[in-house]
C-alpha positions in Angstrom: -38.7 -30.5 23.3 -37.7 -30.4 26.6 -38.9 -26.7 27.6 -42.6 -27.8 26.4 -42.7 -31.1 28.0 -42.1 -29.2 30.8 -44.2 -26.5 30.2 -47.5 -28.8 29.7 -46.3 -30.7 32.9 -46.5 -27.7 34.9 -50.0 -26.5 33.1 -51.3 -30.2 33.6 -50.4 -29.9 37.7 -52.2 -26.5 38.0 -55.0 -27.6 35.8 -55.7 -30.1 38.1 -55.5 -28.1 41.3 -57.8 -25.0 39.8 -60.3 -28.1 39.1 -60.2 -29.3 42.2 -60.8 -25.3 43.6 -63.4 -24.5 41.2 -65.3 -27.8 41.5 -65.5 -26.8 45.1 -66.5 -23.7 44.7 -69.7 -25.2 42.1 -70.6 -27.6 44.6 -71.0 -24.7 47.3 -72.9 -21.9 45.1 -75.1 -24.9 43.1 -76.0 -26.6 46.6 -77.2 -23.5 47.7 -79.0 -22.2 44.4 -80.5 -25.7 44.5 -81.9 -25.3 47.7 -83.2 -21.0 47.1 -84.8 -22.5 44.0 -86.6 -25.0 46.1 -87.5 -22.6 48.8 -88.9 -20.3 46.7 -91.2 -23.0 44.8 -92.3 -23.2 48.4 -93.0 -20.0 49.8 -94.1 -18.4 46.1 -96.3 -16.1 47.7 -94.0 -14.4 50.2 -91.0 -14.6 48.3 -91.7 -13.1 44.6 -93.2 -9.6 46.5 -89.9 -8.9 47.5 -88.2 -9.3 43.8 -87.4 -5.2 44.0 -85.9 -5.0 47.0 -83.4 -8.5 46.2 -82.4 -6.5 43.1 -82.0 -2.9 44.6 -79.7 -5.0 47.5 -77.7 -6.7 44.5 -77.4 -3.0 42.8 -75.5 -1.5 46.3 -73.5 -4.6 46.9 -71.9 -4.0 43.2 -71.8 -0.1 43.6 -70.4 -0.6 47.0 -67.9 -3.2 46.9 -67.5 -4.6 43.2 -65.7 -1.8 40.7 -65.4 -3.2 37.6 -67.2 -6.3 38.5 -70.7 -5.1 37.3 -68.9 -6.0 34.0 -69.8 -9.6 34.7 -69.1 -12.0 31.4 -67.8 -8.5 29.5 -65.0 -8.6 31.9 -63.9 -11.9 30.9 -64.1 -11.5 27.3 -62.1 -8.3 28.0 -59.3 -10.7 29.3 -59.8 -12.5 27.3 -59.0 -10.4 24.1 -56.4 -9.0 26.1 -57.8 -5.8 26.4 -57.5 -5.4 29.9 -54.9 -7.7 32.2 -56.8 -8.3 36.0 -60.0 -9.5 37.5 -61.0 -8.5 40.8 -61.5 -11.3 43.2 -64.5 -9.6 45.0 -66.2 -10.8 42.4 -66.3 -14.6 43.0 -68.5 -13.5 46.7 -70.2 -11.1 45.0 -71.4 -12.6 41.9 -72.6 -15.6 44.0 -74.8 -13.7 46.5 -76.1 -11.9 43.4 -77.6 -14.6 42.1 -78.8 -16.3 45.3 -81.0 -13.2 45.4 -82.0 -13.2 41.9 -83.3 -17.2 42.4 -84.8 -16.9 46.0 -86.8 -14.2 44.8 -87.8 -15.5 41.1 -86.2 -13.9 38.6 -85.6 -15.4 35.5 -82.4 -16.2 35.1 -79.3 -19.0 34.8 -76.6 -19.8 36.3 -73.9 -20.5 34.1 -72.4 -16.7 33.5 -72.2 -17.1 37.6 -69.4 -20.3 37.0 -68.0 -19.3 34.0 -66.7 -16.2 36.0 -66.1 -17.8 39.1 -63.9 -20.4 37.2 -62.1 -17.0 35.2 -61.1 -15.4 38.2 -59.7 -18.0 39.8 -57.6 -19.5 36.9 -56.7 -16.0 36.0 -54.8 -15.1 39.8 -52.9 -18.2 38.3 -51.8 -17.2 35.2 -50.4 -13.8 36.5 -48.3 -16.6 39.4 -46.8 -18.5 36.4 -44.7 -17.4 33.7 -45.2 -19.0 30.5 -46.2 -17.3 27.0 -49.9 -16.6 26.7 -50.9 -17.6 30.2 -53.1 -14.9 30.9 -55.0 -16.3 27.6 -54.5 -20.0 28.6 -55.8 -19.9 32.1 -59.0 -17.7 31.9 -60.1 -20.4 28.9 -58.6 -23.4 31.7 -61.0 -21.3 34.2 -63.7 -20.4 32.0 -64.3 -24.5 31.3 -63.5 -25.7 34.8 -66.5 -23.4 36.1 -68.8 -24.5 33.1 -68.1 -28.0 33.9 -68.1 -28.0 37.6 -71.3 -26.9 37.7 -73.4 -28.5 34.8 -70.7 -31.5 35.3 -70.4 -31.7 31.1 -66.5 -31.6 30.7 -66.4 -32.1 27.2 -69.0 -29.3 26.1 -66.8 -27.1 29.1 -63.7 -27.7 27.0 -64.9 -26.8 23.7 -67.2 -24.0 24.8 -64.2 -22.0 26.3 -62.4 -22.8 23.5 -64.6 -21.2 20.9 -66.5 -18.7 22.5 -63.9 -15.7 22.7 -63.9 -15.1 19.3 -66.1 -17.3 16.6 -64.4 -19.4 13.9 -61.0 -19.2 16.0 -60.3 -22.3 18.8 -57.9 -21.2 21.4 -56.2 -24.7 21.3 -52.9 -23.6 23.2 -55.7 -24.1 26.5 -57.0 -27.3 25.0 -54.9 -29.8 27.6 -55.2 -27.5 30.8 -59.2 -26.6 30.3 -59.8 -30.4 29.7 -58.3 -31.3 32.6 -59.7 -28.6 35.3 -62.8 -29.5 33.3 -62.4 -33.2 34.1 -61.7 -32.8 37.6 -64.1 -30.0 38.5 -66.9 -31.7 37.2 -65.7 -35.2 39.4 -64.8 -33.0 42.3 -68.3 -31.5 42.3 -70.0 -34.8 41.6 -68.1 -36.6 44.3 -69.3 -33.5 46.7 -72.6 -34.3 46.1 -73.9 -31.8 43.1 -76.0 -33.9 40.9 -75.6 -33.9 37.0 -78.7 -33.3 34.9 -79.2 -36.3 32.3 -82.1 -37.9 30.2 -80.8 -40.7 28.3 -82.7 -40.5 25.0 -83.2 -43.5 22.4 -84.0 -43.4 19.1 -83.4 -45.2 15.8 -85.0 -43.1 13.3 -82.2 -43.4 10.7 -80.6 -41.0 8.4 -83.3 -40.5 5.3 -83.8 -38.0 3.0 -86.7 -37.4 5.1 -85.4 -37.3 8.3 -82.8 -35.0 7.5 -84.7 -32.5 6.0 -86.5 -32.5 9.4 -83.9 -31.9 11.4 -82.1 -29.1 9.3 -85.3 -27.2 9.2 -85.5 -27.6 13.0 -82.4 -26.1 13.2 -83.4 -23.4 11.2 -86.1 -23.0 13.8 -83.9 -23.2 17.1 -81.5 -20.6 15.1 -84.1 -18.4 14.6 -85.2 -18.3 18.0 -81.4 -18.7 19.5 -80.6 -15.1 17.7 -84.7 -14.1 18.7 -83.2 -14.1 22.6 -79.6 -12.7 21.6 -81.2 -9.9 19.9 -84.0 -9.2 22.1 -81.5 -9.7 25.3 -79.1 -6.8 23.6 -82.0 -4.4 22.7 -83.7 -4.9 25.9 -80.5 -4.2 27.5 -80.0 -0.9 25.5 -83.7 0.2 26.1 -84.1 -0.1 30.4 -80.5 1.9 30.0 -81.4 4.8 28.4 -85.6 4.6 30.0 -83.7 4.5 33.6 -80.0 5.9 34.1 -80.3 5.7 37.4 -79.8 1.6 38.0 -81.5 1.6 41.3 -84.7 3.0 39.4 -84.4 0.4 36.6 -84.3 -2.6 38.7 -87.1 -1.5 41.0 -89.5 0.0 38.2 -89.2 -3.4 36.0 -88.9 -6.1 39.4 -92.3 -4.7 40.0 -93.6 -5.2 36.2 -92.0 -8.7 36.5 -93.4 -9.5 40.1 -97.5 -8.9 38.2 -96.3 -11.2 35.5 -94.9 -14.2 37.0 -97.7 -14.3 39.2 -99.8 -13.7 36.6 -98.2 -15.9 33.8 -98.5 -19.5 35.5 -98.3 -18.6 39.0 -94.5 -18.5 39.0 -94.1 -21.4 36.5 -91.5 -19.1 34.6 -89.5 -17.9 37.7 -86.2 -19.4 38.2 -83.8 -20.9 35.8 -86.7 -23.2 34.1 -85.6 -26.9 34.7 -89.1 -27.5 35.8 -89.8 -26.1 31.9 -86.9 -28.6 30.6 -87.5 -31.5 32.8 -91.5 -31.2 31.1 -90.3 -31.2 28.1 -88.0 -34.3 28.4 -90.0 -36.7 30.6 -93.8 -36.2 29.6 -94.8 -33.2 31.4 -97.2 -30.8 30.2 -95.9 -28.0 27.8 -97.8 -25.2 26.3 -97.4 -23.5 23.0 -96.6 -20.5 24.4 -94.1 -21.5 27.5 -90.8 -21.0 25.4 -91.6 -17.4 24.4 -92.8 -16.5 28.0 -89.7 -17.7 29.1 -87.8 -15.8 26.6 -89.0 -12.9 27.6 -89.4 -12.6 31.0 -85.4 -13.9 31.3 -84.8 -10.8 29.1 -86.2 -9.2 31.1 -85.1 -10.2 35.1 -81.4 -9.5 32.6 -82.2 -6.6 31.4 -83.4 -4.9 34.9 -79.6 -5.8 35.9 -79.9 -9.0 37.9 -77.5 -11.0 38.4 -77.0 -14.9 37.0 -76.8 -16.1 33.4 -78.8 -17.0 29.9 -77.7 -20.6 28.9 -80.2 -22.0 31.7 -83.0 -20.7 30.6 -81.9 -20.9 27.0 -81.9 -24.4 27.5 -85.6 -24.4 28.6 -86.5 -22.0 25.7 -84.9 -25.4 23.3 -86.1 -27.8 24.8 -90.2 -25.8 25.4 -89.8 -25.3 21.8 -89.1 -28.4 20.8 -91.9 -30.4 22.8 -94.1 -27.8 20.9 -92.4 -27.9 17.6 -91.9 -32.3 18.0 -95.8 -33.0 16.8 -95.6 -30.4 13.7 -92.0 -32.4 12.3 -93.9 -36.4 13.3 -90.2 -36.8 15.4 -90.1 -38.2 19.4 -90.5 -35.6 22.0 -87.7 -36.4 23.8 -85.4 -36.1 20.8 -87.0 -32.5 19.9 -86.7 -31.1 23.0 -83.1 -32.4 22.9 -82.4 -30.8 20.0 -83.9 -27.4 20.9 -81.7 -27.9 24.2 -78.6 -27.5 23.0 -79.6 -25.9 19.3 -81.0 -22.7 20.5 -77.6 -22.8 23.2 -75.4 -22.9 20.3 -77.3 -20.3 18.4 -77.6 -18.1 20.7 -73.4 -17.9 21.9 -72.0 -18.4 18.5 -70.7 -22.1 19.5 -71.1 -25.4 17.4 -68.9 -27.7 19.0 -69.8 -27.3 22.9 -73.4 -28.3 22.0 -72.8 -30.9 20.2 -71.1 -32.3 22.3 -73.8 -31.1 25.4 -76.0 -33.4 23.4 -73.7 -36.5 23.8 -73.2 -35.3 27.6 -76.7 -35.1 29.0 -78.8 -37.3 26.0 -76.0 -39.6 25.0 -73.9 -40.3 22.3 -75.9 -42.4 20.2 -77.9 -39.4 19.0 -74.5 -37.4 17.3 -75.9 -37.5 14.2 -78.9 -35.9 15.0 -77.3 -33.3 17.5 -74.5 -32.5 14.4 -76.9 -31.8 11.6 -79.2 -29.4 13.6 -76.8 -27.7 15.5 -75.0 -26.5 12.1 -78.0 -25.9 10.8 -79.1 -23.4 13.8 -75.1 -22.4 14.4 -75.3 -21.1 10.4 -78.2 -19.3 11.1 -76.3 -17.7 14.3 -74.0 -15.3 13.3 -75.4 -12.5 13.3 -76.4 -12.0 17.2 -74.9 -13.2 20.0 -76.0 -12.7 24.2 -72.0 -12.1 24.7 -72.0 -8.5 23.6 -67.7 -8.3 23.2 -67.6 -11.7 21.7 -65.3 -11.4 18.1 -65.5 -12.8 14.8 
């Protein structure tokens, strides 16, 4: 009784700290993303041109200074199944500068892969410092949610996202009380720093009929479908560019310039970036087209697939909640509340999770709409198993 009093004590005092060091470190790379992002709204014209040369510059800082880096979320999951035992710290820099590039210049991409491995490798130098069963385990999941939650500032999702993304159907609860609290204070020490949280209060009463229920489970079924569309696309995408272009250098410059025609082309840059200007449509009135969420789709898998750095969830957050503007009209439900739903259905989908976006719904939309959020995320999350965008994730 004694030993593991003291043992939480001692995780709950370095869960804090790594918060506090990770929230930081959010605050820095989304303050600047924030301001690339804007930048290159700005200066579209002379920034998208160079889209080759940002991702032949990210290729030689990997293949000069990362090693094993170039893993990216593969190395974590690697850890994490304890199949290797170290992270290299070269790439918290490294993966950060990536991604700057990958935004300034327009790729389609997210962000989240760039936190969620920030927060790993930082936790994880802490788990080799302290010795205590599992800790390797413990604090990559601790690290994993403290960098989710820093940056989005959604502790809860953070928590339970880390928890249940190694390996589906299996919750790594031996983290649960350090990864809450790094998430907690991450996501306050970012906050207080001055990174702004994305939220849209949604309201609703629609009730629970017959009706209404078989709405929202064929909804699911609909985000599902898509979720595994961009997992499986992602994967074969991924598997293609490989074996079309060994060379990496040649892949990233042959398909930047194929990508550089169609953003310009497709909306003048309206599917650069990581899409909030897509999700922020969707959830305030904006104008959405039929066809945004699959333009999306693709040209994210393929800015991911030419090997640039930064993350899905982003953009797979756009794809929902495009989808569900679209899809909102065909099911009679609010637009808001579709897009919603699409949010953080085709996010569960596609990474294998049921719990995180649940609770992502409560976090940005608010709790009042649990119901809703429950019933289509297990109906898109039963729909999900068979494709996943974390290639090494287990079942």
């Amino acid at each position: 009784m004694l030993k593991s009093l003291k043992n939480n004590t001692l995780l709950a005092v370095t869960a804090i700290i790594i918060g506090l060091i990770i929230g930081i470190i959010d605050m820095i790379f989304g303050r600047i993303l924030v301001f690339v992002s804007d930048f290159r709204d700005n200066h579209l014209v002379w920034t998208l041109p160079f889209l080759a040369l940002a991702g032949l510059l990210s290729i030689w800082l990997y293949q000069r200074f990362g090693g094993e880096a170039d893993k990216g979320m593969g190395l974590i999951f690697e850890v994490g199944q304890e199949e290797r035992d170290s992270i290299p710290r070269i790439l918290i820099p490294l993966i950060m500068v990536a991604t700057w590039l990958t935004h300034l210049f327009g790729g389609s991409a997210g962000r989240e892969g760039v936190a969620v491995q920030i927060g790993a490798t930082v936790s994880h130098w802490f788990g080799q410092l302290i010795p205590l069963e599992n800790s390797s385990r413990i604090f990559l999941v601790t690290g994993m949610a403290a960098g989710f939650a820093g940056l989005f500032q959604i502790p809860l999702a953070a928590t339970f996202f880390a928890l249940e993304v190694l390996v589906v159907g299996e919750l790594a609860f031996s983290a649960l009380l350090p990864a809450l609290l790094a998430s907690l204070v991450a996501s306050q020490t970012s906050h207080v720093l001055g990174l702004e949280k994305f939220a849209v209060p949604v309201s609703v009463h629609l009730g629970l009929s017959p009706v209404i229920i078989v709405k929202l489970l064929l909804l699911g079924l609909c985000f599902g479908l898509v979720g595994n569309l961009f997992a499986a696309s992602l994967t074969w995408t991924k598997k293609q560019a490989s074996a079309a272009f060994k060379n990496p250098y040649w892949r990233i410059a042959i398909i930047s310039l194929c990508l550089t025609v169609l953003l310009f082309m497709l909306g003048q840059g309206r599917y650069a970036g990581l899409g909030t200007n897509l999700i922020s449509d969707s959830l305030l009135g904006g104008e959405i087209y039929p066809w945004d969420w699959a333009l999306k789709l693709v040209l994210t898998v393929l800015t991911l697939a030419a090997g640039f750095q930064g993350g899905e969830v982003t953009p797979l957050f756009a794809v929902g909640a495009s989808l569900g503007a679209v899809l909102a009209g065909l099911f009679d439900l609010p637009v808001a509340l579709a897009a919603g739903l699409g949010y953080i259905s085709v996010f569960g989908s596609a990474t294998n999770t049921l719990l995180a976006p649940i609770l992502l719904g409560g976090e940005v939309f608010g709790f009042d709409n649990t119901p809703y959020f429950v019933i289509v995320a297990i109906a898109a999350f039963l729909f999900s198993h068979k494709h996943t965008i974390y290639t090494l994730q287990k079942r």
